[in-house]
NUKOL-748659 format. One record per residue (C-alpha): residue in three letters; x, z, y. Coordinates in steps of 0.05 Angstrom, whole numbers, padded with zeros to 5 digits, always signed. Each point is the difference from the previous one (the first is absolute). Layout:
BEGIN
ALAXZY/...
This chain:
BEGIN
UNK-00596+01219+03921/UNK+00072-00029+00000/UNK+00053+00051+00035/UNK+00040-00073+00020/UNK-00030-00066+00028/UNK-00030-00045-00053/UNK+00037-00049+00037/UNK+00067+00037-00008/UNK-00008-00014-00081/UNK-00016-00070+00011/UNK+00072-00013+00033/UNK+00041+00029-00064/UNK+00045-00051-00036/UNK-00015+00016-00070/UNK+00029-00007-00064/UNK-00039+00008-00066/UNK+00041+00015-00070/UNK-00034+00001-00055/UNK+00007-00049-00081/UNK-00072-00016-00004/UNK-00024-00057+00045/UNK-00071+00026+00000/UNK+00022+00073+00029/UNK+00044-00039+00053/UNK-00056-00037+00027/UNK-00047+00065-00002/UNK+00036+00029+00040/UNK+00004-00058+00050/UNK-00061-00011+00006/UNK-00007+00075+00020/UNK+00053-00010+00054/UNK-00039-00059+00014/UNK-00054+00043+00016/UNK+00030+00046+00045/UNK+00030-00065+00046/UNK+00069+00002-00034/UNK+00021-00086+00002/UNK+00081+00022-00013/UNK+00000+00015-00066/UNK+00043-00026-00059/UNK+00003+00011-00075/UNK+00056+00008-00051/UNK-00013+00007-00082/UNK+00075+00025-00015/UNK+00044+00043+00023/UNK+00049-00051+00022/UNK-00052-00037+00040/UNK-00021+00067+00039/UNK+00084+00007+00017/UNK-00001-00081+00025/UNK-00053+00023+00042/UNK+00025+00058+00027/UNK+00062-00029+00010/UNK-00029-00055+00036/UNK-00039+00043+00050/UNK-00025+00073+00018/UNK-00066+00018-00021/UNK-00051+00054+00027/UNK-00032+00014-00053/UNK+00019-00003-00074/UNK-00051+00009-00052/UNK+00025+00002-00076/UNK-00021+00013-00077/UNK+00038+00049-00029/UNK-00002-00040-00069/UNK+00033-00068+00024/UNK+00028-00018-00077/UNK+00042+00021-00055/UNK+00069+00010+00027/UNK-00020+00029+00079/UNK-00046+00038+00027/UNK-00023+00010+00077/UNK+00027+00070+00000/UNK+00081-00039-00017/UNK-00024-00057+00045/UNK-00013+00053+00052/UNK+00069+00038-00019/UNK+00036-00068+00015/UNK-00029-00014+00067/UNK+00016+00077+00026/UNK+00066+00006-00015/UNK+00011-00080+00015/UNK-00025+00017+00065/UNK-00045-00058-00002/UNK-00058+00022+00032/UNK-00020+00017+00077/UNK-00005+00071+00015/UNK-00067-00015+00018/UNK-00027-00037-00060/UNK-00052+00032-00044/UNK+00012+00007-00076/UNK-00062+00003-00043/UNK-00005+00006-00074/UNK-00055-00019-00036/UNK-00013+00032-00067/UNK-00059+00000-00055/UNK+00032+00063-00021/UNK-00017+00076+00036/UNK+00056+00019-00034/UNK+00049-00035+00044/UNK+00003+00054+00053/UNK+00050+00030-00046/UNK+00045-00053+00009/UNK-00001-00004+00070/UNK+00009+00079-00003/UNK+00057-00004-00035/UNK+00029-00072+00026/UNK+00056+00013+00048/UNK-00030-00061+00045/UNK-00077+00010+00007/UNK-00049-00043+00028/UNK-00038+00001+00062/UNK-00061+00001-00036/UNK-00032-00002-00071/UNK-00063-00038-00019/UNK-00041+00000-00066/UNK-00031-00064-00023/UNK-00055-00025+00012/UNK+00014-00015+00071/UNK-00042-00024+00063/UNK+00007-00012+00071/UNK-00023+00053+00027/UNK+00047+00053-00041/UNK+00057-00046+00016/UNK-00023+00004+00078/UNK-00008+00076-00008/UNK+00072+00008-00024/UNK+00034-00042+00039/UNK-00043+00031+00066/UNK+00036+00064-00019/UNK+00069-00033-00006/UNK-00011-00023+00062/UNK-00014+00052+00035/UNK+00053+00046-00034/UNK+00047-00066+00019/UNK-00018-00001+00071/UNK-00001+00083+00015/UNK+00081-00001-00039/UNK+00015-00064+00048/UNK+00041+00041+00049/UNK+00044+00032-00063/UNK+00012-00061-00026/UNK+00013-00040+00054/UNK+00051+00052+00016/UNK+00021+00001-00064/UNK+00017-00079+00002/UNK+00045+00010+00059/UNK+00035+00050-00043/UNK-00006+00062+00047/UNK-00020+00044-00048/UNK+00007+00058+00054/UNK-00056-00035+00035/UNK-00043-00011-00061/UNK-00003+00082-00018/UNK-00026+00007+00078/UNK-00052-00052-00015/UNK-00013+00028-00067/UNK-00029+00066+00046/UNK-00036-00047+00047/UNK-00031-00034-00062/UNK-00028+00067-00019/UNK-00028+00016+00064/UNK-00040-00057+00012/UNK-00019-00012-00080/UNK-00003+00062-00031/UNK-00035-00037-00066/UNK+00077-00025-00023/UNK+00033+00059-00001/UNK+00020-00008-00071/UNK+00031-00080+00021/UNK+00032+00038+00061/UNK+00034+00063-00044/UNK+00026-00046-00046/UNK+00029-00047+00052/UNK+00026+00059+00039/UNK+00027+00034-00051/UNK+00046-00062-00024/UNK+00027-00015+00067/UNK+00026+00065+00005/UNK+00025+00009-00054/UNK+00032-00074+00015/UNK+00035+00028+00067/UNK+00025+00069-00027/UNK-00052+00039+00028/UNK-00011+00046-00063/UNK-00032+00063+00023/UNK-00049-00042+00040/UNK-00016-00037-00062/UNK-00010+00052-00045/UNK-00047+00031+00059/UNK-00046-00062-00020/UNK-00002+00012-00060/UNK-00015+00066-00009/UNK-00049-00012+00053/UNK-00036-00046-00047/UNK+00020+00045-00071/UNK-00047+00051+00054/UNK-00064-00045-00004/UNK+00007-00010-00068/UNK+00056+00031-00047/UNK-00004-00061-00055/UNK+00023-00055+00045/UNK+00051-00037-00045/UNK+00033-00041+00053/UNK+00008+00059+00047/UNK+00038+00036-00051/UNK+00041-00053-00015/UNK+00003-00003+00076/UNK+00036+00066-00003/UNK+00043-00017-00062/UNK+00031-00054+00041/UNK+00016+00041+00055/UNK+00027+00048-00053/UNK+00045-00069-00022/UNK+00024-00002+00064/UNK+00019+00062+00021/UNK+00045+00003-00062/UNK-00056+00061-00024/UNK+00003-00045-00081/UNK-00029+00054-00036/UNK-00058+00018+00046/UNK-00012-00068-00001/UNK+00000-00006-00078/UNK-00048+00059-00003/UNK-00050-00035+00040/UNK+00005-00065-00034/UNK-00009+00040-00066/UNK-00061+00028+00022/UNK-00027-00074+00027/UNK+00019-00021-00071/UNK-00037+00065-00035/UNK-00068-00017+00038/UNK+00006-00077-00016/UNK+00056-00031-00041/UNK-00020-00073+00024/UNK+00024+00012+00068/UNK+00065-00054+00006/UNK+00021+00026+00061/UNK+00018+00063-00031/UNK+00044-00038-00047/UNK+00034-00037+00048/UNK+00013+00059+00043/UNK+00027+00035-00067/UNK+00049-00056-00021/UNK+00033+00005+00079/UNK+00015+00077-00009/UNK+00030-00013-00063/UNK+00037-00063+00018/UNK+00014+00057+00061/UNK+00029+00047-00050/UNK+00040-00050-00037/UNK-00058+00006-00054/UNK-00003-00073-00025/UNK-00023+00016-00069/UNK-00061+00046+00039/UNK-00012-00067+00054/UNK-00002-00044-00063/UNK-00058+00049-00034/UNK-00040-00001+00067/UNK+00004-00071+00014/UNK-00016-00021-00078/UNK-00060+00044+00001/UNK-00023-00032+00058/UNK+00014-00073-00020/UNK-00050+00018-00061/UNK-00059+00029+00044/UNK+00009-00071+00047/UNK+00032-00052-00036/UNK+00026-00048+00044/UNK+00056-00042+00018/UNK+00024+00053+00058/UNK-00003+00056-00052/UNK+00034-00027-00050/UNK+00053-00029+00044/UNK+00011+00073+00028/UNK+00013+00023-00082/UNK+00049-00063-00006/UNK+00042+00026+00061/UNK+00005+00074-00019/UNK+00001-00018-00075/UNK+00069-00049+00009/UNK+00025+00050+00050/UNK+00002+00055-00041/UNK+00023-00043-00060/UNK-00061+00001-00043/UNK+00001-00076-00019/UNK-00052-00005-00050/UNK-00053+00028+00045/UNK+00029-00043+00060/UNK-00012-00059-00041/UNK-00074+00018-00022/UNK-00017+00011+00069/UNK+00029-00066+00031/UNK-00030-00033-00053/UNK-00071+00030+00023/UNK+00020-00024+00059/UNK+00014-00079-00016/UNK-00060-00001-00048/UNK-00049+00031+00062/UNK+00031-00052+00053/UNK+00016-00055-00050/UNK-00019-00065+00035/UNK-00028+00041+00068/UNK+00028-00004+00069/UNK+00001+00076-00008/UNK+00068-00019-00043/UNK+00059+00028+00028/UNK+00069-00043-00019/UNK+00031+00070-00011/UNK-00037+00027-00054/UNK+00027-00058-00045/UNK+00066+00017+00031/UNK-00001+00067-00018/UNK-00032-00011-00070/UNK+00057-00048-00015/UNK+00048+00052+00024/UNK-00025+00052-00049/UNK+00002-00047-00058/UNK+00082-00009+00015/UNK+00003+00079+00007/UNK-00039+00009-00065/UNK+00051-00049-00035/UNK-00041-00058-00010/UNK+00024-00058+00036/UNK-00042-00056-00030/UNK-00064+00037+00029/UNK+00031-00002+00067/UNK+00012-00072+00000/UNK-00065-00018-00022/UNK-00033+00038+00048/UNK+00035-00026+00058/UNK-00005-00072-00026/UNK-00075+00010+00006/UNK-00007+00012+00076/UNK-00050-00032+00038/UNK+00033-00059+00036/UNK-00026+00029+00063/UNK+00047+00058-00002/UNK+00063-00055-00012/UNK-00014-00017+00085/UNK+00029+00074+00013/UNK+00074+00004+00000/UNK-00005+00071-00007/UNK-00032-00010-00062/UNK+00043-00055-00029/UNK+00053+00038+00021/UNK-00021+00071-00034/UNK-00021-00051-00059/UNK+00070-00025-00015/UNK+00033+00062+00009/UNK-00041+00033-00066/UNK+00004-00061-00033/UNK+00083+00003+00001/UNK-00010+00078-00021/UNK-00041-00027-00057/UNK+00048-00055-00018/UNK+00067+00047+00004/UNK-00039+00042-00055/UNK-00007-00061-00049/UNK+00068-00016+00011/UNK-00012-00063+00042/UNK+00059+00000+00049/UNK-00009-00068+00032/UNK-00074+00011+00013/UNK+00004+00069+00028/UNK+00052-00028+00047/UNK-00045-00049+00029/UNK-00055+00036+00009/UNK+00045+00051+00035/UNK+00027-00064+00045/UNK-00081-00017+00010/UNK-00021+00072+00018/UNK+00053+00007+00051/UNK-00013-00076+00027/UNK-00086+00013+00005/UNK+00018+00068+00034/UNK+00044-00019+00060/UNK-00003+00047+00058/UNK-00072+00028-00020/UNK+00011+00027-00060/UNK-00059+00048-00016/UNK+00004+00075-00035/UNK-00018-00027-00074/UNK+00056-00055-00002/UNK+00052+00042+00029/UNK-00001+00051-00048/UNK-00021-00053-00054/UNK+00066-00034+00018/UNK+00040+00060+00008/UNK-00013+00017-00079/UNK+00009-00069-00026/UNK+00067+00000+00047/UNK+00027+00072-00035/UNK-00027-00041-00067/UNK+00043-00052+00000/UNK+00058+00033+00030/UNK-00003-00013+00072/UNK+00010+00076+00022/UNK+00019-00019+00073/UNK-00065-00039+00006/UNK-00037+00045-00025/UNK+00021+00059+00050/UNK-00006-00035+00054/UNK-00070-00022-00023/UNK-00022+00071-00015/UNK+00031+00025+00069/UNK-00036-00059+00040/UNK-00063+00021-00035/UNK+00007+00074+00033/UNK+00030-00021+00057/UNK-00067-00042+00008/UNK-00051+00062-00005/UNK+00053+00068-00004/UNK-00067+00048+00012/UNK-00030-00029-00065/UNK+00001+00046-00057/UNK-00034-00040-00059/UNK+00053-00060+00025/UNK+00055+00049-00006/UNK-00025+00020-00069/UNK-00007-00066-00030/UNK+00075-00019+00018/UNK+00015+00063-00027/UNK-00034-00031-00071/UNK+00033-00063+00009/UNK+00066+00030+00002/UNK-00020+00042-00059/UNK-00023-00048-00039/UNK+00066-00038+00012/UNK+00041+00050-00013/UNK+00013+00012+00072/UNK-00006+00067+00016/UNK+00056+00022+00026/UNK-00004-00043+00056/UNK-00071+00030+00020/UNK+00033+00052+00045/UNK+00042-00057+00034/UNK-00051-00055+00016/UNK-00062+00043+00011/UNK+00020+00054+00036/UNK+00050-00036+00029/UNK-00055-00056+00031/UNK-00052+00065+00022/UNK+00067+00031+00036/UNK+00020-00073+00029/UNK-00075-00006+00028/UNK+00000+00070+00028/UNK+00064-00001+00030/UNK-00018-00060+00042/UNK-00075+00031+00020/UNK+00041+00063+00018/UNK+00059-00040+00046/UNK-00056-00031+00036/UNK-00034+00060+00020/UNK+00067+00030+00011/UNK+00018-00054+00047/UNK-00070-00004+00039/UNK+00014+00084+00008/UNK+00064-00013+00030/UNK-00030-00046+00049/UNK+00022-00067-00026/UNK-00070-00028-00013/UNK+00032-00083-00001/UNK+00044+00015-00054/UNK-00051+00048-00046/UNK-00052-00063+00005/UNK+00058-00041-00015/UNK+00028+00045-00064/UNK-00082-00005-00036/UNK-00006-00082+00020/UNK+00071-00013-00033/UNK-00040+00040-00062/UNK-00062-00032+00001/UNK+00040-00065-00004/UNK+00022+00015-00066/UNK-00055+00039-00025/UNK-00069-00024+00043/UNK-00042+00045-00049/UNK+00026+00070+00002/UNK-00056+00041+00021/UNK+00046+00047+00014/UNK+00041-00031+00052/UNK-00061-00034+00024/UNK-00040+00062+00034/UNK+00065+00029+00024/UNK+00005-00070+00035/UNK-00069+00004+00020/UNK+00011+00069+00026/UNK+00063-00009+00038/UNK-00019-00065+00035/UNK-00066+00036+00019/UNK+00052+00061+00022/UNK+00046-00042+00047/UNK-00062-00034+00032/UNK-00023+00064+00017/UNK+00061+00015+00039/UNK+00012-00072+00027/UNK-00067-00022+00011/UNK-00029-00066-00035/UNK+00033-00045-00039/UNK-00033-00071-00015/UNK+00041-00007-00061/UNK+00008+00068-00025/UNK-00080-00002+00001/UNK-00002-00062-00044/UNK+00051+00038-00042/UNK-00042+00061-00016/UNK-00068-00040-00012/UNK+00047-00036-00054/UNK+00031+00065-00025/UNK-00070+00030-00015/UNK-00038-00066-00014/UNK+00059+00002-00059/UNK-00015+00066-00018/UNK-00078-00008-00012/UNK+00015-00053-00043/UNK+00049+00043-00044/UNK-00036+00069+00011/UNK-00065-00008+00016/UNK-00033+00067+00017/UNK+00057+00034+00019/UNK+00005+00060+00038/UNK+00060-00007+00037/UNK-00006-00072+00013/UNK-00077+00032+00034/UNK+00042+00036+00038/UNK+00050-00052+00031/UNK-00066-00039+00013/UNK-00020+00051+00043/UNK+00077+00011+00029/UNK-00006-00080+00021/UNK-00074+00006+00031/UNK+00022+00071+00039/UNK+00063-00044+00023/UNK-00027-00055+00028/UNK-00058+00035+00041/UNK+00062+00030+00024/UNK+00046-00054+00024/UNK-00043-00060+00006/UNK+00010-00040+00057/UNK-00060+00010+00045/UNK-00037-00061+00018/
């Protein structure tokens, strides 16, 4: 008997992914059965990402073989960390293959469910009855959780258990995350261990613990558990991942690198290889930085999964690797989509005058150093900032280029793989010297104004501390930095004055800013709770 309402599955908006016409309808006509009318079909990739872009769907069933250059494990990978999908909608793979549990094992973004071929209605009603019902016992969590008090999803997390003792695995894990999302370490680790109690080969509850390890600065306790995870199953990514953020921790690029390549080769995909390219060009290893953007053009080439800064940063490593008629090419050959972005165009023209100054072409590299700056304006992005900076030092243009590279950390002063590839740029240029000057001198410029602020709002001049971070954010409407201590101190003055229409407005900016930027972040978790604890203080009672 079905744990959910048949007619509960017949009101899902469905979307069916599969290459082969004949599997697509198959598994209509089984939704068909069960009373589902809402249900579309996409053969491609591409088509699947028009839909979902178009709409949110319940229920999501795909093949994991969709053709030669994606699979629905990387078409699943794209919609997670697009954020393209409803917390609530169900992800099902379908696979002819047993073997493709140890994918999803290993996959850092699983599915909701698996499915072996051949399929039928009711297995499909079965499965989706459980999601259901897991979906509607979690509802209080995640409800919770999409208001962003995370304090009030842990309660619920305990309420969950009480009344549906079945998900306690679904409620560990969830529990576990959030606190280790607010800080709450020791309560975390309680979890865990808890679980590590019921049974001592839980993977994700041990790397549960070697993120709370992570966090509490503990690097090598953590790095002994991860080595054990890795020991009992060397597929797990996770582990990887959490491996390549101690050593990126530790200053260990060459370590990060190792972990992040062995990973890329268990999962290829474009977010793996992308992650190589990064550390790869970071940490100066340009032939590897190339192979790995290339894997990343050749599995996006012609997809809407294509990112205009892989080319970018392809084109940049073929100028760093001395071969400027590579770069040109490559950038000649952009989609024309990408040309509507002026922060492409702009990034675009600022590599091609770097290419030209290295074949000696004076004239050109000067006006596509005129073009970058005029496709940039005001909203000049990371890439062509730092793009322009090195073509500026290129071609002579010193005092450009510092002010470029100090704009660029001005921007983002907490970001530490910004502040090390201006530190390359100025390297490569023959810059050094002046790393001391514009990079530490941009971090001290940002922290000098966070700490006046605070300084002034101590002293009891509140106006003219939220007046000292908006003259900042004027200039530099990005700086995460200077953003939460806004957040904070407007939140801070309310608190003492009572409420403030505008200051309100202000805040919900500030942090709708910072999710954009840092999504997931701790501290901006925390001023989300600050602003919710602030207004049920000093909202004007109806």
């Amino acid at each position: 008997m079905s744990l959910v309402p048949f007619s509960h599955i017949s009101a899902l908006r469905c979307l069916v992914i599969d290459d082969m016409p004949t599997m697509r309808q198959n598994i209509r006509m089984h939704l068909g059965q069960l009373g589902v009318t809402k249900v579309d079909q996409a053969a491609t990739p591409d088509e699947a990402i028009r839909f979902v872009q178009s709409g949110n769907y319940d229920l999501i069933i795909c093949d994991y073989n969709l053709n030669k250059e994606s699979n629905g494990q990387q078409l699943l990978e794209f919609f997670r960390t697009q954020n393209m999908l409803s917390p609530t909608s169900m992800f099902i793979m379908v696979t002819a293959e047993s073997g493709y549990n140890l994918v999803a094992s290993a996959a850092e973004f699983q599915p909701d469910a698996y499915m072996l071929k051949p399929l039928t209605a009711s297995r499909i009603a079965e499965r989706v009855d459980r999601l259901l019902e897991k979906q509607h016992a979690m509802l209080p969590v995640t409800e919770k959780m999409k208001r962003k008090d995370f304090a009030g999803a842990i309660i619920e997390c305990d309420n969950v258990l009480k009344a549906a003792p079945k998900w306690i695995v679904e409620i560990m894990k969830t529990k576990g995350t959030l606190l280790i999302e607010q800080r709450r370490i020791d309560e975390a680790r309680e979890v865990y261990q808890q679980a590590l109690g019921m049974r001592d080969d839980l993977v994700w509850a041990k790397i549960g613990l070697a993120r709370c390890n992570i966090v509490a600065g503990q690097l090598s306790d953590a790095r002994t558990i991860i080595q054990d995870v890795l020991a009992q199953n060397k597929q797990f990514i996770a582990a990887y991942d959490l491996l390549a953020q101690i050593d990126e921790a530790q200053g260990n690029q060459e370590g990060a690198l190792a972990a992040l390549t062995t990973s890329s080769e268990i999962i290829p995909s474009a977010r793996r290889s992308r992650l190589v390219g990064e550390v790869a060009y970071r940490s100066g290893h340009l032939d590897q930085a190339r192979e790995a953007y290339d894997k990343v053009l050749k599995h996006t080439k012609g997809s809407l999964t294509a990112q205009p800064t892989d080319l970018l940063s392809l084109a940049q490593v073929h100028v760093d690797s001395g071969d400027p008629d590579q770069a040109l090419r490559l950038l000649e050959s952009a989609p024309r989509r990408y040309e509507e972005s002026s922060l492409f165009t702009s990034a675009q023209a600022a590599v091609q005058a770097q290419a030209y100054v290295q074949l000696g072409d004076t004239i050109s590299a000067q006006q596509a150093f005129e073009a970058a700056k005029q496709a940039a304006g005001k909203d000049i992005s990371e890439v062509a900032t730092l793009a322009l900076a090195k073509a500026a030092f290129s071609m002579g243009k010193d005092d450009e280029g510092a002010k470029l590279i100090a704009d660029a950390i001005k921007s983002d002063h907490e970001n530490k793989n910004l502040q090390t590839l201006a530190r390359k740029v100025l390297a490569d240029t023959g810059k050094n010297a002046l790393a001391d000057e514009l990079i530490d001198g941009a971090v001290k410029h940002c922290m000098s104004i966070i700490a006046e602020a605070n300084a002034l709002m101590r002293s009891a001049k509140p106006d003219e501390s939220l007046a000292k971070l908006e003259e900042a954010l004027n200039s530099m409407p990005e700086n995460t930095g200077v953003l939460l201590a806004s957040a904070q101190l407007h939140l801070l003055w309310m608190s003492q004055r009572g409420w403030n229409d505008e200051y309100v407005k202000r805040v919900r900016r500030y942090l709708a800013t910072l999710d954009r930027l840092i999504p997931g972040n701790d501290r901006v978790a925390k001023m989300h709770k600050f602003l919710r604890d602030t207004l049920s203080k000093v909202a004007p009672k109806s």
